[in-house]
Kinemage of the C-alpha trace (Angstrom):
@kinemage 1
@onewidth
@group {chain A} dominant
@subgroup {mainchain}
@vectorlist {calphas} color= white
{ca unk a 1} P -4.901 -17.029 -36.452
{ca unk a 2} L -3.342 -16.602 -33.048
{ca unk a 3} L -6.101 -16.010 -29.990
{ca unk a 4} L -7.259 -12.936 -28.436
{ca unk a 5} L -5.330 -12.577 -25.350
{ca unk a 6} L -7.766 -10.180 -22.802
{ca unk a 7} L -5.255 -8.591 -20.220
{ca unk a 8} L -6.974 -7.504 -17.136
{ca unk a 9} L -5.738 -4.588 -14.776
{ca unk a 10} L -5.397 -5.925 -11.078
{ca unk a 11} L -7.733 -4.226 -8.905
{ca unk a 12} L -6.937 -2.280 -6.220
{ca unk a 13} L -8.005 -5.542 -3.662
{ca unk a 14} L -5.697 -8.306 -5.832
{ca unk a 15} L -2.902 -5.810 -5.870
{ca unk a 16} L -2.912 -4.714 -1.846
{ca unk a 17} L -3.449 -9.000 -1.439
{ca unk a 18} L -0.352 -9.887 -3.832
{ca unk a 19} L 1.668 -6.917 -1.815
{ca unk a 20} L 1.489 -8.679 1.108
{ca unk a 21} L 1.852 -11.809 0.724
{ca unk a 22} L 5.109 -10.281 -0.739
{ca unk a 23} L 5.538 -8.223 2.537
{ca unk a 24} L 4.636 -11.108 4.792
{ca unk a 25} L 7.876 -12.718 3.830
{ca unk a 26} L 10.253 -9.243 4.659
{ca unk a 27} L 8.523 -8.235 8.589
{ca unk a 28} L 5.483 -7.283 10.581
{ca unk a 29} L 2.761 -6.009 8.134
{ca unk a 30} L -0.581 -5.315 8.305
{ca unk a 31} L -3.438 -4.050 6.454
{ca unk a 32} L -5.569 -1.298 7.507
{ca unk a 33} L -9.560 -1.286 7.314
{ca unk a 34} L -12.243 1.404 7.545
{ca unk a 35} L -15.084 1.263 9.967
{ca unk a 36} L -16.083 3.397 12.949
{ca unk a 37} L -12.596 3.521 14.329
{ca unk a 38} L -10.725 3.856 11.538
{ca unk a 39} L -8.884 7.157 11.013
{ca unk a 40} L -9.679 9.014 7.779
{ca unk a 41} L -6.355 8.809 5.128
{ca unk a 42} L -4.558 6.285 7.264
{ca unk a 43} L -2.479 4.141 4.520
{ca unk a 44} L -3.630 0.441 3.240
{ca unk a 45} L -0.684 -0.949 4.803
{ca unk a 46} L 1.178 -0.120 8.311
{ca unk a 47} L 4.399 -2.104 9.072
{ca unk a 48} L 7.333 -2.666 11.057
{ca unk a 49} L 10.390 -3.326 8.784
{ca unk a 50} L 13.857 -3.627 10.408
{ca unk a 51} L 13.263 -0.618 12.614
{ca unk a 52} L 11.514 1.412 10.363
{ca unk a 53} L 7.702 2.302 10.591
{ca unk a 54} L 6.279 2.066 7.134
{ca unk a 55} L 3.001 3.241 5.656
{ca unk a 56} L 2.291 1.768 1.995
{ca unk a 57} L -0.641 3.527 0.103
{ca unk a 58} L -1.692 1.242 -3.124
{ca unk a 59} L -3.073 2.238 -5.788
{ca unk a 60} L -3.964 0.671 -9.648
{ca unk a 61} L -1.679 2.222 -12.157
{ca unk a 62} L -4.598 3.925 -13.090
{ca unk a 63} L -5.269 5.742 -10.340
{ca unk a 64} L -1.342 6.529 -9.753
{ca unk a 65} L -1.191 7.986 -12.650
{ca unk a 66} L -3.622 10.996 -11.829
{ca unk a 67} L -2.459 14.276 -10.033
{ca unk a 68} L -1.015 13.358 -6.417
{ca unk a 69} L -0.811 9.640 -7.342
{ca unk a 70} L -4.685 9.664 -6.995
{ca unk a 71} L -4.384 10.481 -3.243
{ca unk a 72} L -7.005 12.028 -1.167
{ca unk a 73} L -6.301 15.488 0.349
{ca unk a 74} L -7.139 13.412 3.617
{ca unk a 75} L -4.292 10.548 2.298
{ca unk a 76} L -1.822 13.219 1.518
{ca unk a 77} L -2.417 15.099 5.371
{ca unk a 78} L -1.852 11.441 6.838
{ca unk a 79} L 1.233 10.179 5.231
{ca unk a 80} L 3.279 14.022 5.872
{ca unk a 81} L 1.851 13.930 9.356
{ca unk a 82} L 3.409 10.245 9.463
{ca unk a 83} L 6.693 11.402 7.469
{ca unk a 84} L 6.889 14.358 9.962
{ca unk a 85} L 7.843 11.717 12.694
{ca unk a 86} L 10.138 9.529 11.414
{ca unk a 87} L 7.906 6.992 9.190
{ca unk a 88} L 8.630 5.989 5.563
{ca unk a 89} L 5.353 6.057 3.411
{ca unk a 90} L 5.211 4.929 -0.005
{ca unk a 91} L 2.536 5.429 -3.014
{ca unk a 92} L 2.892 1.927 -4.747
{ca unk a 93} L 0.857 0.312 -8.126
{ca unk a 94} L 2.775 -2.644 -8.130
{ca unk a 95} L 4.692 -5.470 -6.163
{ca unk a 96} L 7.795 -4.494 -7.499
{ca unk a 97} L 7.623 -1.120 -6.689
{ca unk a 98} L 7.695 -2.805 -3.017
{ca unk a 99} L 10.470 -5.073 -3.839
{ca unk a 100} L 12.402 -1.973 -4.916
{ca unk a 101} L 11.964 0.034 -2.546
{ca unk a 102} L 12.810 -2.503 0.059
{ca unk a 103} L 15.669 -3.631 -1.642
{ca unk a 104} L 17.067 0.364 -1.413
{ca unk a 105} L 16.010 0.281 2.226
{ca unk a 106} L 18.236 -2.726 2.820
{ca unk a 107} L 21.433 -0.976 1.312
């Protein structure tokens, strides 16, 4: 009788940690934290990658799964006000959603 293999969804925390090491070895990223001067909706993840300004939003497939990719109202305001000048913002449940999506950046 083979074992019971128990398969464990990545949290939201392991999955923004194994997107950036990913991201630390493609440009300047940095994760964003709450607090008192935090802005409300502001993405996980804020970079600089080859010219472009990038917001990253993660989420557990879960959660991206739901209506608006399980975005706040607040989350959606931020990212089209960001989008509106010039940034690229991504909803992401996964490292290679990352890896693809830089990879199509690169051309």
């Amino acid at each position: 009788m083979l074992p019971t293999i128990i398969v464990s969804a990545m949290t939201e925390a392991s999955l923004k940690a194994a997107i950036m090491k990913e991201l630390s070895k493609e440009g300047f990223f940095w994760r964003v934290g709450g607090g008192p001067y935090g802005v409300s909706g502001c993405p996980d993840i804020l970079g600089i990658w080859d010219g472009w300004t990038i917001g990253i939003e993660v989420k557990t497939p879960e959660a991206y799964r739901k209506k608006d990719r399980g975005c706040t109202a607040n989350q959606i305001h931020f990212m089209e006000k960001m989008i509106d000048n010039g940034a690229i913002v991504m909803v992401v449940c996964s490292v290679e959603q990352v890896r693809e999506f830089l990879t199509a950046l690169k051309g």
